[in-house]
N, C-alpha and C positions, 0 to 999 in steps of 0.2 A: 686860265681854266677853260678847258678847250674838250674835257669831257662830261658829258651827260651823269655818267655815276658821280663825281668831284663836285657836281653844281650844289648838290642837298646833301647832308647826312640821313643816314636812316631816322632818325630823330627830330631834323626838322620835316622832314615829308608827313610825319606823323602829327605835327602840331600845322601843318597846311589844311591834311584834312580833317583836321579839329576846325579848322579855321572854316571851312566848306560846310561844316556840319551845324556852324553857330550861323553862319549867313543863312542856311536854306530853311533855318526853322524859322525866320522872318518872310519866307518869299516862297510862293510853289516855285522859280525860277531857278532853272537845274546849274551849278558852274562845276567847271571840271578847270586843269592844269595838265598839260600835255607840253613834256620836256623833250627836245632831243639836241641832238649835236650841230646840223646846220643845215642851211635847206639852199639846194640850186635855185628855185624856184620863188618869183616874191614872197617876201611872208605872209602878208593874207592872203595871198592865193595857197601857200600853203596851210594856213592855218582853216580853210575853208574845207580842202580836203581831209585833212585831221578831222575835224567837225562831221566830216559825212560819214567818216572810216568810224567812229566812234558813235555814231545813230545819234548823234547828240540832236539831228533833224527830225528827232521820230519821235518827240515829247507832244503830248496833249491839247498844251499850251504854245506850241511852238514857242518856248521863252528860256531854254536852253545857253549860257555863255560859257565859251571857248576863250582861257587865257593860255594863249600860244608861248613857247619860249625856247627859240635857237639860240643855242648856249652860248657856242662859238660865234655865233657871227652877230652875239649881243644886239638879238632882236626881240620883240617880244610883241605880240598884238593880241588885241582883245577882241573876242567875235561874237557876234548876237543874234539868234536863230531870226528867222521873218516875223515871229508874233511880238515881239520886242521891238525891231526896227519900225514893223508897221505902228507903233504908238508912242517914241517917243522921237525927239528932237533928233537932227544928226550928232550936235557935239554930246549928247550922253555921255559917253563913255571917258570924254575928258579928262573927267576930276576923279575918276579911277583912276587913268592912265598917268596924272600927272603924283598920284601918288605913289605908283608903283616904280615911276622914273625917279622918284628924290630920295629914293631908299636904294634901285639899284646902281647909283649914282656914285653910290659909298660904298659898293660892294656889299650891301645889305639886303641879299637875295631873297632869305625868305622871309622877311618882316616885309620886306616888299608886297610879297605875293601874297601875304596874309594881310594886310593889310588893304590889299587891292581887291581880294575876296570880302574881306567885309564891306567897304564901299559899295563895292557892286550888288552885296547882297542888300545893305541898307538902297540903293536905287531901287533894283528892282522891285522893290517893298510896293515901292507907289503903286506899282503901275500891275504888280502880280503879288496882291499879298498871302501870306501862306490861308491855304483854305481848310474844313476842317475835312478831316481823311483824304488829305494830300499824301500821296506816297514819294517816295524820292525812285526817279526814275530811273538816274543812273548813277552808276558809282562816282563814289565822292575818292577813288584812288586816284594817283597823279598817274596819268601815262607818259611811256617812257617810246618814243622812236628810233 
């Protein structure tokens, strides 16, 4: 599976952002999913500029997370604005990431990433919980590279 449109059906991308929509009503913390084909470039360093190209830097809270996914070159990293890194731990992200790997593991892509979106939204919980006339910042669509 080496292209971008073959990774989701129209049908799971829609129950992702269902998945995005059940996470952020726990968290003001914004997550998006940005798919593409494969990156020259490290992946967080690509997944960093994804993140800018998408303002996902320009939330309130600075507590915005980026889960990157280079299809072909079965990458995938998860990225956490500055008001997020500035307060928790470095291994955060871990027990996200290790859930997202034992489902892509199996070729179990989007139970993966939903699965990893809820995680991340129950983290976030702690540390940004949803406030009341929290607006959602940014789109909860999956972008496509």
């Amino acid at each position: 599976m080496s292209k971008v449109e073959d990774f989701l059906t129209k049908e799971e991308e829609q129950e992702i952002v269902a998945a995005i929509c059940t996470a952020e009503k726990n968290t003001s913390g914004e997550i998006r999913v940005h798919l593409e084909k494969t990156t020259a470039l490290d992946p967080y360093d690509r997944a960093l500029e994804v993140f800018n190209q998408l303002k996902m830097d320009q939330t309130q809270l600075q507590n915005g997370v980026l889960i990157y996914v280079a299809v072909k070159d079965r990458n995938f990293v998860i990225c956490g604005d500055k008001g997020i890194n500035d307060v928790v731990k470095e291994d955060f992200w871990n027990s996200t990431r290790d859930v997202i790997v034992a489902h892509f593991k199996n070729g179990n892509f989007k139970q993966g990433l939903i699965d990893g979106i809820i995680k991340a939204g129950e983290q976030l919980q702690q540390y940004f919980p949803h406030l009341e006339g929290d607006k959602d910042e940014l789109s909860n669509e999956i972008s496509k590279g």
